[in-house]
NUFIPA-102212 format. One line per 4 residues: their letters; for each residue x, y, z of C-alpha. Coordinates in steps of 0.001 Angstrom, whole numbers, padded with zeros to 6 digits. Each point is the difference from the previous one (the first is absolute). Layout:
A> X Y Z; ... .
END
This chain:
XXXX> 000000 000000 000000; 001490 003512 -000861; 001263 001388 003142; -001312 003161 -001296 .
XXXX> -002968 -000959 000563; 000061 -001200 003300; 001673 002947 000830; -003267 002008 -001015 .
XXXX> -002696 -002355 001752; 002214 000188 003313; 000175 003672 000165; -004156 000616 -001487 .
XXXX> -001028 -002079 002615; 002848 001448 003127; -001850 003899 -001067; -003213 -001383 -000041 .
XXXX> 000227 -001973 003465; 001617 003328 001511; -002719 002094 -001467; -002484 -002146 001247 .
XXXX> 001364 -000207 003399; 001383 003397 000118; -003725 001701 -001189; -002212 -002378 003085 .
XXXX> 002674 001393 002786; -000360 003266 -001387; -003572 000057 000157; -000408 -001797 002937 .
XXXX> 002477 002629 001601; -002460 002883 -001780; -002992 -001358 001021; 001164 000000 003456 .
XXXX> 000685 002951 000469; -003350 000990 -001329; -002080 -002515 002130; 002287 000693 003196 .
XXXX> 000767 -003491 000064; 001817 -003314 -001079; -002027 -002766 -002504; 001790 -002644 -001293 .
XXXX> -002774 -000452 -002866; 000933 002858 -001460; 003111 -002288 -000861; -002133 -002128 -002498 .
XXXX> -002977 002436 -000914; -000963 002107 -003281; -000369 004101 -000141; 001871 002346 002031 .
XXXX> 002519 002022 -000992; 002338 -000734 -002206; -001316 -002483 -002598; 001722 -003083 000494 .
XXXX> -001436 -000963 -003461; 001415 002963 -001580; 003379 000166 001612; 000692 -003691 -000871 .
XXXX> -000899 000994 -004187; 001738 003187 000285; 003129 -001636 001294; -000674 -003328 -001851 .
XXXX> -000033 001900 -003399; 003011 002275 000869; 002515 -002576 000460; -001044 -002095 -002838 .
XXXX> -000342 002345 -002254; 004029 000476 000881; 000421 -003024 -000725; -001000 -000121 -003530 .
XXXX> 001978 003761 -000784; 003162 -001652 001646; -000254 -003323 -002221; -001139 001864 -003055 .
XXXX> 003381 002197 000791; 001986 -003114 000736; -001381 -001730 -003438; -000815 002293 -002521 .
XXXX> -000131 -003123 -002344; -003059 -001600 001349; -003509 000547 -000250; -001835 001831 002651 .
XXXX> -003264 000008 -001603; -001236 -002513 002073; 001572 000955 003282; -001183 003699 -000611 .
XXXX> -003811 -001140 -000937; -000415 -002195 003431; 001582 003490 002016; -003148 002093 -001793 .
XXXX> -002106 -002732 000544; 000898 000242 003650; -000263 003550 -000068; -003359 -000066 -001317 .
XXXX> -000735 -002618 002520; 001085 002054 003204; -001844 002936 -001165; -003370 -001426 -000072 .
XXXX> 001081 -001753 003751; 000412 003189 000928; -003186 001642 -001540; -001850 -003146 001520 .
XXXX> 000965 001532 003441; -000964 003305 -000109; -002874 -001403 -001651; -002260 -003260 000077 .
XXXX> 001857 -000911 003354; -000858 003733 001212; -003586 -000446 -000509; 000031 -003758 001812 .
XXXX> 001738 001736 003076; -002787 003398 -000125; -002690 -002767 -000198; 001471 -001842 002545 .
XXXX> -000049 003231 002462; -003406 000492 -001120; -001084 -003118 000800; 001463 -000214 003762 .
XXXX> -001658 004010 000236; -003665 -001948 -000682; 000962 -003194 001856; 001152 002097 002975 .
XXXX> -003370 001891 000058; -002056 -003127 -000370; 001677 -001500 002948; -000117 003037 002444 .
XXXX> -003625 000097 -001405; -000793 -003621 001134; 001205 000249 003018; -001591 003163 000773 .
XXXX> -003455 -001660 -000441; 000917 -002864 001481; 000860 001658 003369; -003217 002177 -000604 .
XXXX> -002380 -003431 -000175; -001291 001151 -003948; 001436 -003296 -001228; -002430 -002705 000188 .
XXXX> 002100 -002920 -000654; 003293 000646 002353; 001242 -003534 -001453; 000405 001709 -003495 .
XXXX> 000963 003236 000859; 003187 -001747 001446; 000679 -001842 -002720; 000176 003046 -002157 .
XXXX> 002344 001336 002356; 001894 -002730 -000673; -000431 000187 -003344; 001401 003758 -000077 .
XXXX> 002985 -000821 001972; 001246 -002361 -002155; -000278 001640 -002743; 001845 003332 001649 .
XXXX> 002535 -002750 001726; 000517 -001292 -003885; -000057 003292 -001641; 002640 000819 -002590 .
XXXX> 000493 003789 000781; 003702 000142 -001949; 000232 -000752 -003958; 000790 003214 -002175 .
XXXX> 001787 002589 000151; 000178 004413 -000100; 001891 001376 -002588; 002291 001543 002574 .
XXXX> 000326 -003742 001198; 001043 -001282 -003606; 002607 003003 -000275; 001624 -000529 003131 .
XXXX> 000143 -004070 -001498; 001570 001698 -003159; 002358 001565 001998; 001297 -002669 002163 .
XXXX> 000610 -002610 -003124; 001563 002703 -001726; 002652 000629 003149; 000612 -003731 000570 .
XXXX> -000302 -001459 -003758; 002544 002878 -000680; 002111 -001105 002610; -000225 -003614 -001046 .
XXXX> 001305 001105 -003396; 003245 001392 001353; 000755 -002713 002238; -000124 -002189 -003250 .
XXXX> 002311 002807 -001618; 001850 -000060 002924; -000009 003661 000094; 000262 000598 003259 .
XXXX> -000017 003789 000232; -002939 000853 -001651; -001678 -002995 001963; 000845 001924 003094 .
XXXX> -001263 003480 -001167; -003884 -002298 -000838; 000520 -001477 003312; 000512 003448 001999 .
XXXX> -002793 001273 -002322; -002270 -002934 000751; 000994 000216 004106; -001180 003779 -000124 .
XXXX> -003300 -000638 -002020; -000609 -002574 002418; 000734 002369 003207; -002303 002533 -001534 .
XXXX> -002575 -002210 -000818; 000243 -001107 003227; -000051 003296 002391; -003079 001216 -002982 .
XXXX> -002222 -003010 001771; 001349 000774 003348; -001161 004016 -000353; -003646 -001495 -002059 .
XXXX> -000460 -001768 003085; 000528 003108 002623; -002257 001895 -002011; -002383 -002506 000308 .
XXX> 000012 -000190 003452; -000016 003598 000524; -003257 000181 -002237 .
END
């Protein structure tokens, strides 16, 4: 198997695990802050800033789309048609991800926020006549109680995302697929000017939640 190859596989898959992993601390961290306290299922879950799903394109497509210039540069004598077509293909692909999750996945996660708003209502509703003796059958007003909890308990609330969400997801796999690309060019001092860049953005992005939340609490 051309080593080449390989070599390409290992290092997609090495800046899409760190993306990945990188993006759920991140947000977890983020959402933190906002919430005023630690949950590990933020680890695992969808929404939130940044988009994991856009980071891990962004990134995905920067590095392999380095990957093609450097072997088209390295062998101007072969054929890139094919290699270029399947990076446009990709492109194409990550674009509609993205639209998908400021849109379709959006409107799942503002009609799952409606629909915990009416469940919410129904249940405070319940019980409110069933403390007040209007219910004639208490036996079935508890088992719509029941009914409503689970469904709140089960409740997807998490699936899309904010533009502002998707941006900060651009700019994440931008800073780390850029820095990916300069580790495989071994160039070491530009890879350290991305990497100060990329601590400050995440510093500021940081202390911008930390002041949200304040103002928040002052309100």
């Amino acid at each position: 198997m051309n080593l080449t190859i390989v070599n390409s596989v290992i290092s997609l898959s090495l800046c899409t695990i760190f993306t990945m992993v990188f993006v759920q601390v991140f947000k977890t961290v983020l959402n933190s802050i906002i919430v005023g306290k630690f949950d590990a299922k933020t680890l695992l879950s969808d929404g939130d800033f940044p988009s994991s799903h856009t980071a891990i394109l962004v990134s995905f497509n920067i590095v392999f789309w380095h990957m093609i210039y450097s072997y088209a540069i390295n062998n101007p004598n072969v054929d890139m048609f094919a290699s270029v077509l399947v990076g446009l293909v990709l492109v194409l692909w990550s674009c509609y991800e993205i639209r998908d999750a400021m849109g379709v996945r959006l409107r799942v996660q503002e009609h799952a926020h409606a629909i915990k708003q009416i469940a919410t209502s129904s249940r405070d509703m319940s019980d409110r006549l069933g403390k007040l003796k209007l219910v004639d059958d208490d036996i079935n007003s508890q088992a719509l109680q029941q009914e409503l909890d689970d469904l709140l308990s089960n409740l997807k609330l998490k699936a899309g995302h904010l533009p502002h969400e998707v941006l900060g997801g651009i700019f994440v796999g931008g800073f780390i697929g850029s820095m990916f690309v300069n580790i495989i060019d071994k160039n070491f001092t530009l890879l350290s000017l991305i990497g100060i860049s990329f601590t400050a953005y995440v510093i500021i992005t940081i202390l911008v939640f930390i002041r949200n939340r304040k103002k928040k609490r002052g309100h």
